[in-house]
Legacy VTK file of the C-alpha trace (Angstrom):
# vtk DataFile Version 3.0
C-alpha trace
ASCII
DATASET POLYDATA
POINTS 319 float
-144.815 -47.864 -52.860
-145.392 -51.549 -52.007
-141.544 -53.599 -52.043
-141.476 -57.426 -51.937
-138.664 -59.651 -51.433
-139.326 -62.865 -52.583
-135.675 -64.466 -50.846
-133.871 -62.444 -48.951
-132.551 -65.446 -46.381
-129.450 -65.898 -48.895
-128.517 -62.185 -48.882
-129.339 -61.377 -45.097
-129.702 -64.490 -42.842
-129.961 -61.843 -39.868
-126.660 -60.151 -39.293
-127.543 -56.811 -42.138
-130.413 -54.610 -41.828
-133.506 -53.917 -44.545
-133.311 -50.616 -43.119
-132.489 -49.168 -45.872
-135.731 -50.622 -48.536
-137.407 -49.528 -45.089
-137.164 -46.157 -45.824
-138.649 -46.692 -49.684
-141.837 -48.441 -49.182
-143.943 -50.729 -47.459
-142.057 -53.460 -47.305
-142.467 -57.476 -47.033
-139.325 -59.834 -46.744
-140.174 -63.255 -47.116
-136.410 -65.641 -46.207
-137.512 -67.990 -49.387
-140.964 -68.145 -51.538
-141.627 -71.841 -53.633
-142.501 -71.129 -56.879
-146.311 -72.134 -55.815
-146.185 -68.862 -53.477
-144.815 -66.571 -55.973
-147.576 -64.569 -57.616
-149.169 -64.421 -54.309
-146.126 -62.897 -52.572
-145.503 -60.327 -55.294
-149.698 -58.867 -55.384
-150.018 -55.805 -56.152
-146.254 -55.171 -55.108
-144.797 -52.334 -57.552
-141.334 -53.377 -56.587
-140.318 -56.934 -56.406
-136.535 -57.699 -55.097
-135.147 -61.186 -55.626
-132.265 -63.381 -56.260
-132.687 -66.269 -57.275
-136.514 -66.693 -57.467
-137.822 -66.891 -61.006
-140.063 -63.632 -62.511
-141.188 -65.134 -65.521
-143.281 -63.645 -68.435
-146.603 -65.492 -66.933
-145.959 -64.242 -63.271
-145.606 -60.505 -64.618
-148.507 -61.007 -66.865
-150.812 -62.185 -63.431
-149.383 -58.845 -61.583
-149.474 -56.489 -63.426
-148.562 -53.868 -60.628
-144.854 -54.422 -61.256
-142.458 -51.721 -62.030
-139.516 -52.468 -61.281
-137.268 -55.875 -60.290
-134.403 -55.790 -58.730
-131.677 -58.383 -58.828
-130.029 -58.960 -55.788
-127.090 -60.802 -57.777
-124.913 -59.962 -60.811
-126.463 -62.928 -62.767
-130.525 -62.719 -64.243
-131.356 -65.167 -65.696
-133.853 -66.219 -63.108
-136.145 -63.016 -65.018
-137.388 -63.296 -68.337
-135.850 -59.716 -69.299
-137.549 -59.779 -72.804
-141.099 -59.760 -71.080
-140.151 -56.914 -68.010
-138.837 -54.846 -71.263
-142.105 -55.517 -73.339
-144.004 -54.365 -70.265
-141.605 -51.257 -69.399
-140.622 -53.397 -66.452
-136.903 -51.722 -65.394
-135.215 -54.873 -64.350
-131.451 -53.823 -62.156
-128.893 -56.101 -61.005
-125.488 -55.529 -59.088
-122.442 -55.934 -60.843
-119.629 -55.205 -59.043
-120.251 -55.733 -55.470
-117.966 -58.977 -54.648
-114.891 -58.325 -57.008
-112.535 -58.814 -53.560
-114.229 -61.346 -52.318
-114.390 -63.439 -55.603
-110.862 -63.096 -56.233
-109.817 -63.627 -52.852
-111.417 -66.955 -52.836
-110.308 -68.549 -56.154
-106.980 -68.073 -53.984
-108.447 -69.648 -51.241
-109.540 -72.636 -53.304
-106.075 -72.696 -54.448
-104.389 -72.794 -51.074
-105.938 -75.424 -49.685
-105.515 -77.463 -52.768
-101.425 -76.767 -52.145
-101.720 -77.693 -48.492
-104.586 -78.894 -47.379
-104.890 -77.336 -44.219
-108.208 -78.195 -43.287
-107.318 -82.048 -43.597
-103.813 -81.582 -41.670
-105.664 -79.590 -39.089
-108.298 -82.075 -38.717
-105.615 -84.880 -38.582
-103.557 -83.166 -35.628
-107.452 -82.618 -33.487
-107.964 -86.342 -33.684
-103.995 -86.912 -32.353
-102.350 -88.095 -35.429
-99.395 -85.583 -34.068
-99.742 -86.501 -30.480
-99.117 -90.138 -31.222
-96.499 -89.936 -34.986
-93.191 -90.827 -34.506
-91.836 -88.442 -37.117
-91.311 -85.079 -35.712
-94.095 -84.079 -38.626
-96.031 -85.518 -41.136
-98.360 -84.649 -44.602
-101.051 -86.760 -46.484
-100.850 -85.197 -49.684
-98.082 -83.119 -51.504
-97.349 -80.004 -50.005
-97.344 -77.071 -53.426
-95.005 -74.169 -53.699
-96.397 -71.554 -56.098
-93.564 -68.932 -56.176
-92.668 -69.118 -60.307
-95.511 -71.617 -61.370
-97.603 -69.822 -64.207
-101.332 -69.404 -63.428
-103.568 -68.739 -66.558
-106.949 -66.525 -66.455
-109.424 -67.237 -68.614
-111.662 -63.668 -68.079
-109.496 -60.848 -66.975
-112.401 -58.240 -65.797
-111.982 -57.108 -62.383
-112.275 -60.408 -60.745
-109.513 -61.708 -62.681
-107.500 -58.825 -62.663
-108.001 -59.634 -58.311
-106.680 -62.521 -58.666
-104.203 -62.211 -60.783
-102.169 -59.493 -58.057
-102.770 -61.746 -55.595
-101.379 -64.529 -58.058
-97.830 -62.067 -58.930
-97.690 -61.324 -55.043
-97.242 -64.789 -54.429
-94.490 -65.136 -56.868
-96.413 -66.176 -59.873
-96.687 -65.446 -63.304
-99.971 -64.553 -65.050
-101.008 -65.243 -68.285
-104.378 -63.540 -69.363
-106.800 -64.406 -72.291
-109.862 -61.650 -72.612
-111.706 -60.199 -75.516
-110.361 -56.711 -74.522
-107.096 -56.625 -73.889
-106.031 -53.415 -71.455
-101.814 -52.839 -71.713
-101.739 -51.079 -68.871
-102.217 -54.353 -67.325
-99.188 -55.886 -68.589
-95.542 -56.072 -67.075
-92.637 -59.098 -66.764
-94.881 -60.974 -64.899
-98.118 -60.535 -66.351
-99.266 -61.087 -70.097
-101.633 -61.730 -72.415
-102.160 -64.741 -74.261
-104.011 -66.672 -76.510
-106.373 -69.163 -75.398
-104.152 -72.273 -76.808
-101.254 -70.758 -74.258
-103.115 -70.192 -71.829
-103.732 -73.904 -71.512
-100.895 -75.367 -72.539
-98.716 -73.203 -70.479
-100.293 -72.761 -67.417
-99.711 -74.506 -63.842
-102.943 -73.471 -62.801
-106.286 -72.157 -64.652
-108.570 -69.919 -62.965
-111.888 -69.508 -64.514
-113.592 -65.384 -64.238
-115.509 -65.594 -67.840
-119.201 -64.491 -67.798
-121.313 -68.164 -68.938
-121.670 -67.339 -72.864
-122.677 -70.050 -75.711
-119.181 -69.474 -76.519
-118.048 -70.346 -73.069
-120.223 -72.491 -72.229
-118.114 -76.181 -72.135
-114.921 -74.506 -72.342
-113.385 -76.916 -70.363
-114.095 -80.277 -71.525
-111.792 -83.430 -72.507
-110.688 -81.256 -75.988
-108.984 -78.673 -74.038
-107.937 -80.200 -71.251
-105.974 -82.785 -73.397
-104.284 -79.212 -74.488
-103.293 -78.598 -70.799
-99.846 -79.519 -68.800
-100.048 -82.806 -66.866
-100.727 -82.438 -63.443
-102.460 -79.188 -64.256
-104.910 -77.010 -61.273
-108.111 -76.089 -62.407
-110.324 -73.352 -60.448
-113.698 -72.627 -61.123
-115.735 -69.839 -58.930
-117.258 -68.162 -62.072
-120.090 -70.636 -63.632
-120.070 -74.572 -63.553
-121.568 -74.628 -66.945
-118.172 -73.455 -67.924
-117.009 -76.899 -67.584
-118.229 -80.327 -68.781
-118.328 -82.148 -65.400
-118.032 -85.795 -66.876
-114.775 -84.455 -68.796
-113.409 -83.129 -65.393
-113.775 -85.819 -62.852
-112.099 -88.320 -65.428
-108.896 -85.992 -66.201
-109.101 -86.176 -61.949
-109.489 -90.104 -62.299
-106.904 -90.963 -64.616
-104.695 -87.932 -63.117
-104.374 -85.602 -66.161
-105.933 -82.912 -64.049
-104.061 -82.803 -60.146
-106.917 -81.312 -58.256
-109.761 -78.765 -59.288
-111.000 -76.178 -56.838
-115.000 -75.086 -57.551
-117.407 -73.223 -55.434
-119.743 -73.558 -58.779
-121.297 -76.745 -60.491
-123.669 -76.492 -63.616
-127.281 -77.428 -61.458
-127.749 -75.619 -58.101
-127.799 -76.801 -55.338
-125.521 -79.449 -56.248
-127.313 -82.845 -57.235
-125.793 -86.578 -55.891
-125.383 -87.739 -59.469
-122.730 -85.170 -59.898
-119.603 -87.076 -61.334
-116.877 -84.202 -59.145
-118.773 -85.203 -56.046
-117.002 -89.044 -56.629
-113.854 -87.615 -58.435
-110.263 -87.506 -56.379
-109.123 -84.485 -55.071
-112.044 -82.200 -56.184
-112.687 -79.352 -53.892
-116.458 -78.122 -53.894
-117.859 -75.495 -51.960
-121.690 -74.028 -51.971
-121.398 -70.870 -54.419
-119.858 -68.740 -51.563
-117.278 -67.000 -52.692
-119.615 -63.574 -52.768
-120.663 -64.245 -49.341
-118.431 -62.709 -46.651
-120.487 -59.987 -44.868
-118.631 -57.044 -46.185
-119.620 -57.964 -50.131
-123.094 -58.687 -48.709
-123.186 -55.554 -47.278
-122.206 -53.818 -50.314
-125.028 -55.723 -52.549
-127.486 -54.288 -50.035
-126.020 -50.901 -50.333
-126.586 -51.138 -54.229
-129.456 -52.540 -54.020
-131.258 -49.660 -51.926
-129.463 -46.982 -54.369
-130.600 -49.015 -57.559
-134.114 -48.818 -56.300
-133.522 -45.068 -55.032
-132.497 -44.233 -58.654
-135.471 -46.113 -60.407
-137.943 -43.732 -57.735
-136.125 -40.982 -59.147
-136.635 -41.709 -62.628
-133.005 -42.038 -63.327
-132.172 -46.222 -62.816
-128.907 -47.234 -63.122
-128.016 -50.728 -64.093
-130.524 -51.614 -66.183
-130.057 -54.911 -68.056
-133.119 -54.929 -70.447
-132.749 -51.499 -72.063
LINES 1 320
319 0 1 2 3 4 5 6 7 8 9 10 11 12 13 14 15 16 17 18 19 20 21 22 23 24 25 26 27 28 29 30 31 32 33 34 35 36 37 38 39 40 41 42 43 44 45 46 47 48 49 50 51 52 53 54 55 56 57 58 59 60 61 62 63 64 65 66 67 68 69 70 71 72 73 74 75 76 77 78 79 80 81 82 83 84 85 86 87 88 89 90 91 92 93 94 95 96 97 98 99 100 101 102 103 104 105 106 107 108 109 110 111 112 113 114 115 116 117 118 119 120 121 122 123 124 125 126 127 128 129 130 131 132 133 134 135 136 137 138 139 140 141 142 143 144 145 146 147 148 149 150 151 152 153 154 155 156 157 158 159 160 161 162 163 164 165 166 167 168 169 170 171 172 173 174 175 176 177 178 179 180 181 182 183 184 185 186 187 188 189 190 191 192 193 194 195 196 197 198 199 200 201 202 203 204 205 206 207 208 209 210 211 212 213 214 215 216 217 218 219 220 221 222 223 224 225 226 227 228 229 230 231 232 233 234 235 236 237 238 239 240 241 242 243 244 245 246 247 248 249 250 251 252 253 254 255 256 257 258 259 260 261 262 263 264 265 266 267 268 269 270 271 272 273 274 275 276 277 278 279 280 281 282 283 284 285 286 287 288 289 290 291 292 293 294 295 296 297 298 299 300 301 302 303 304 305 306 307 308 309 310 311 312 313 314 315 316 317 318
């Protein structure tokens, strides 16, 4: 059995093993393939492993050797599912691997937008201690969250994550979901409707999958909804906000400060209106990446394609 993987730099940049495809197949890793190289790459490969390298309908149609692609992400869309399914191509992806990781970071976001640390730290390294004639100082205002309200918009696992971290700190939780679990709820956890959600809440984290219905949620209609001086996080999907919208609720100061490790064109691209906008944290779509969720996706990876050998595959998204 011939394995390709068309990019696996992202998911192992040398500190994980492929060990474990290894013992599948002949396999080829390739760190990143341009779009140019991608029929080539893939041949007469039956498996083809990528994450964000496009499959498209054409590509499958030119090698027609494929069986079976293999996401190494929770998101698709990069593979025309339709097509794989019209071929009785089993296309897998891997939902659940970075649920801790995701969650811890929307806190991380969070933190640093309450204290800066990284600026403060850089401050005191270039002697702004050393030579202040205050016993201490602080560029920005310092946050207290104990008793602020954060709303989640998307309470899965990932926002379920964050929202115990949220309560440990002190904080109240409002949640807005389609399913609504009980056995989630206590005095300092509820659910809510959207409209209270955003009118209510101190901070809004975003964990809601990128929908038509999402997609936008966040624009100058709701915000307008939202408290004044209001945190926004965003380490879901950038679509889920209308950038333009965002950076001028940060301009004219309706929004205090937004925390996003996602933006709605990746990589990010200089005309981005947040790149300009005050006190607009963005970070490179890492939150998944600490090397004990990577580990995990690798893990699931090799058992997804394990289960597909054995006629059996398990998270299948084009049934």
């Amino acid at each position: 059995m011939k394995i390709v993987v068309l990019d696996g730099y992202t998911e192992n940049p040398g500190d994980l093993s492929w060990s474990g495809l290894e013992a599948l197949g002949e396999l080829k890793v390739y760190d990143r393939t341009p779009e140019e190289e991608i029929v080539k790459r893939i041949g007469n490969a039956e498996i083809v492993i990528t994450n964000k390298t496009p499959v498209s309908a054409d590509t499958m149609e030119k090698c027609p050797s494929i069986r079976y692609i293999g996401v190494l992400a929770t998101g698709y869309n990069v593979i025309d599912t339709d097509a794989a399914k019209a071929k009785g191509i089993v296309v897998s992806n891997i939902p659940t691997y970075g649920t801790d990781a995701v969650g811890q970071f929307a806190i991380a976001l969070l933190l640093e937008i309450c204290h800066h640390i990284g600026h403060h730290s850089e401050a005191v390294h270039k002697g702004r201690w050393e030579n202040n004639k205050d016993w201490c100082f602080w560029d920005y205002p310092l946050i207290e969250l104990a008793g602020k309200t954060m709303g989640i918009v998307g309470y899965g696992r990932i926002g379920q994550t964050t929202g115990r971290i949220a309560q440990s700190m002190g904080m109240k939780v409002l949640a807005y979901d389609a399913y609504k679990n009980p056995a989630l709820e206590n005095e300092n956890c509820h659910y809510a409707e959207l409209d209270e959600v955003l009118s209510q809440s101190d901070v809004i984290a975003l964990h809601c999958p990128l929908f038509p219905s999402t997609e936008g949620m966040i624009n100058k209609d709701t915000i307008a909804k939202m408290k004044d001086g209001v945190i926004i996080l965003n380490n879901s999907r950038g679509p889920l906000i209308v950038e333009q919208d965002l950076a001028d609720a940060l301009v004219n100061r309706k929004v205090y400060a937004a925390g996003l490790d996602v933006v709605s064109t990746e990589p990010i691209r200089g005309d981005n209106p947040l790149l300009n906008a005050p006190n607009c944290i963005i970070t490179p779509h890492i939150s998944w990446a600490p090397k004990e969720s990577r580990q995990r996706l690798m893990d699931i990876a090799v058992n997804n394609v394990k289960a597909f050998l054995d006629g059996e595959p398990v998270n299948v998204v084009n049934k």
